[in-house]
N, C-alpha and C positions, 0 to 999 in steps of 0.2 A: 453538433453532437447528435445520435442517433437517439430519440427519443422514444417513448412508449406511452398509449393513451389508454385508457379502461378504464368504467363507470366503479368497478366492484374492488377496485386495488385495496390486496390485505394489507402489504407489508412482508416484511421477515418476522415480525414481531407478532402477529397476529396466531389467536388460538388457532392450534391442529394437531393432527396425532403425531405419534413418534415418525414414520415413515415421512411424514409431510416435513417435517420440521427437519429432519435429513437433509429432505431435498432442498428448503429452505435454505440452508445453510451454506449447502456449497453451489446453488446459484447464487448466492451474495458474494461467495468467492468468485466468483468467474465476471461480475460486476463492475470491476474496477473500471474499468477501461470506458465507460459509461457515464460514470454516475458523478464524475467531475473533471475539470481541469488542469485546475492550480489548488496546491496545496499550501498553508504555512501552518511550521507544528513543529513540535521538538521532541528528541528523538534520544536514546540512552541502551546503546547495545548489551545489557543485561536487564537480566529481572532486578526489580527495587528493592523487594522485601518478600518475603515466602508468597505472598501472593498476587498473581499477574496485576496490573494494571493500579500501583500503590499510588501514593501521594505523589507530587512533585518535588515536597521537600525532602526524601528518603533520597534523591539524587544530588552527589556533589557537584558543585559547577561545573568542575573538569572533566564530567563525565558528559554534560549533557551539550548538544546540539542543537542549535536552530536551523531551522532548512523556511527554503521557500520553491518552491518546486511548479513550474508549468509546464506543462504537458505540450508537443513532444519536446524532450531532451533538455530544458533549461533547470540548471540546480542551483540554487547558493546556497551555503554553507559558514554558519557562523559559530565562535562558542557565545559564553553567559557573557564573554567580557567585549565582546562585538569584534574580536579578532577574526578573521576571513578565513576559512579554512582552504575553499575552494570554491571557483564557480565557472559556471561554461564560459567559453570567452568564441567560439566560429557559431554562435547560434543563427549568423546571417551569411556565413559565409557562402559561397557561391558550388553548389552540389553538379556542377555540369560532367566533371572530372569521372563521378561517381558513375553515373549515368551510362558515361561512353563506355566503363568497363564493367556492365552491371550484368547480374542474372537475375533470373526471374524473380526473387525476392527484394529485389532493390526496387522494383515497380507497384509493392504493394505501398495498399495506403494506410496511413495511420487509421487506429479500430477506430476513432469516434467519425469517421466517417466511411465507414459501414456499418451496415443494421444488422445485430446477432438475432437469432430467437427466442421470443422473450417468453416466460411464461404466465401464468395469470395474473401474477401477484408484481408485475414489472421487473423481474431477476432476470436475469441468462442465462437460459439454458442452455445455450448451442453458441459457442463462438464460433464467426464466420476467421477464414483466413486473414489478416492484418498479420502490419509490420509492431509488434508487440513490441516491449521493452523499456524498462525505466533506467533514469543514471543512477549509478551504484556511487557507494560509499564505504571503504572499509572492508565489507565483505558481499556476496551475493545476497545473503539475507536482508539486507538494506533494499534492494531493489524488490524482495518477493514479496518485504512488509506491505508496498505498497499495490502491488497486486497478484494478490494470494491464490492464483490458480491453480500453482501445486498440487492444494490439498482437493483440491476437484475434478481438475483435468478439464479439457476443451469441450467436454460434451458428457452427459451422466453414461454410463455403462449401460449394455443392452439388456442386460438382466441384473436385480438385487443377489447374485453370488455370494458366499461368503468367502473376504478375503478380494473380491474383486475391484472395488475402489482404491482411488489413491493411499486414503486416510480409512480406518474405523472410528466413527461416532463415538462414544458418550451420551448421556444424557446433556442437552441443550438447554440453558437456562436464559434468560432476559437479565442483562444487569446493567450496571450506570457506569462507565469508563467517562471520568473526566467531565462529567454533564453533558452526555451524549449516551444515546441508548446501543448499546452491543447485544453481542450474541454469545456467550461460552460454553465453550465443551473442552472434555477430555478427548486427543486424539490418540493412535496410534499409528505409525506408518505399516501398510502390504508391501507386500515384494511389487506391485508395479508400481511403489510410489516413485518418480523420477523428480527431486527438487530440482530449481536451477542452477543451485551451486550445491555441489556435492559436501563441496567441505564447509557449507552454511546453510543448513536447510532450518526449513521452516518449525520441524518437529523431527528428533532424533530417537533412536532406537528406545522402545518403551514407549510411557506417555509422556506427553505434551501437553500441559491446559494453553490454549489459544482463546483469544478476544478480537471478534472481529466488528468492529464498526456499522450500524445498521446503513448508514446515511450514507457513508463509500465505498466501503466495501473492503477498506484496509485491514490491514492485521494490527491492531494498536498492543497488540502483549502477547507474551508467550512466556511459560515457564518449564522446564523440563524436571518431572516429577522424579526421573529414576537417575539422575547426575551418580555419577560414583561418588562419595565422599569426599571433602577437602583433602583430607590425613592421608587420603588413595592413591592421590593424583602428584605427579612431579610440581612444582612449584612453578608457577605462572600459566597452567593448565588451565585454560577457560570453560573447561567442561562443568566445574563444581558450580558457576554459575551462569550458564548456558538460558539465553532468553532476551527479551527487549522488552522496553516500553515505550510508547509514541501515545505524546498530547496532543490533538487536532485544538489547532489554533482559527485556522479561517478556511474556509472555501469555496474557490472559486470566486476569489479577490485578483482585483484589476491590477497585474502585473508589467512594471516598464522594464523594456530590453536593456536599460539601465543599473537592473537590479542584476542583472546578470554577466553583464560586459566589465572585462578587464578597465576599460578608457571609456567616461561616461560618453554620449553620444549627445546631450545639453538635449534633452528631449525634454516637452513640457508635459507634465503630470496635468493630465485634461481633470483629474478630480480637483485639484484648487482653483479658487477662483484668482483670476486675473483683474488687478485692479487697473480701470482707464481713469486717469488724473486729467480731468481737462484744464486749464491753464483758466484762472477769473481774469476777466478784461478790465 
């Protein structure tokens, strides 16, 4: 993974003015791809309660998701009751195939191993070219929770315009998601905001309060503040409550291809210890 060293590292979290804490915020969106591996955490494709980032108990089991996620391209997918929903099954498969009929994109390499530009404070400014992308779930939104570049774009804009960034700001506050420190603002989307899924974006016309994770950079909540009313919307309309919640569970825990594979592979879990019985004479 591409690392970054400095004697003076703030943080995101660190005093600065309105302009800095801007910039603060969506180099922590441009982050992800850095600032971890493996993920486990559970996951609930609406807001919980009027406000982003609620208990765990405001969700009903059937709603909620365990994921285990390692970087590139391994997912599993469980609910509360340990039922499999889904999980990679060719993560060893043999890419030669690919190769022979590749284009230039097929040759890049995954981002943690290229160096982006970082800025004082250990964020990314400047994402270099990589083979980007996380497994989805359900919708695109799934995959942009875990790296929010969206609301940043690959690089900050050449001038503070107005209107010119993906997102408009908010005031930025510090708060506690889950016993982990995040970052929340109100967003707005500009006309050059481009999500990755059109029909599940990150923040939808109007505002959006978003939560993003100091530690990785994820999006752990989102609530959309100007939903049309239930009573508006035809029935089963997801719009009236349009949002997520995600609980970071572990990161960057040691992952076996076992957890992942359809057919276990009898691989031994190098964390337990192996007892040697030797036989008394």
């Amino acid at each position: 993974m591409a690392v970054w060293d400095s004697r003076n590292r703030r943080g995101p979290l660190a005093p600065r003015d309105p302009a800095d804490q801007a910039a603060a915020f969506r180099d922590l969106c441009r982050s992800s791809p850095w600032k971890w591996q493996s993920l486990r955490f559970e996951y609930v494709d609406r807001p919980l309660t009027g406000t982003a980032g609620a208990t765990p108990s405001a969700a009903s089991p059937g709603d909620l998701v365990r994921a285990w996620l390692r970087r590139p391209g391994a997912l599993r997918l469980e609910t509360v009751d340990g039922l499999v929903l889904g999980s990679t099954t060719g993560i060893n498969d043999s890419r030669g195939g690919f190769y022979v009929s590749s284009t230039r994109k097929t040759w890049l390499l995954p981002p943690h191993l290229v160096t982006p530009v970082y800025d004082d404070d250990g964020l990314v400014r400047r994402r270099p070219e990589a083979a980007y992308g996380e497994p989805s779930f359900g919708n695109g939104r799934f995959a942009a929770v875990l790296d929010p570049v969206e609301l940043a774009g690959n690089a900050p804009v050449p001038l503070e315009f107005p209107n010119s960034n993906a997102v408009e700001l908010g005031p930025i506050k510090e708060v506690d998601h889950e016993g982990r420190p995040a970052l929340e603002t109100t967003v707005s989307p500009n006309t050059s905001y481009r999500p990755a899924d059109p029909a599940a974006p990150l923040c939808r016309p109007g505002n959006t309060v978003l939560r993003i994770d100091a530690g990785t950079g994820v999006c752990v909540a989102s609530r959309w503040l100007d939903a049309p009313a239930a009573g508006d919307l035809p029935a089963g309309d997801a719009r009236a409550g349009y949002g997520h919640w995600l609980r970071i569970l572990g990161v960057d825990e040691y992952m076996l291809d076992d957890l992942f594979l359809a057919e276990s592979m009898n691989l031994t879990d190098v964390r337990r210890h192996i007892s040697w019985d030797v036989p008394a004479e």
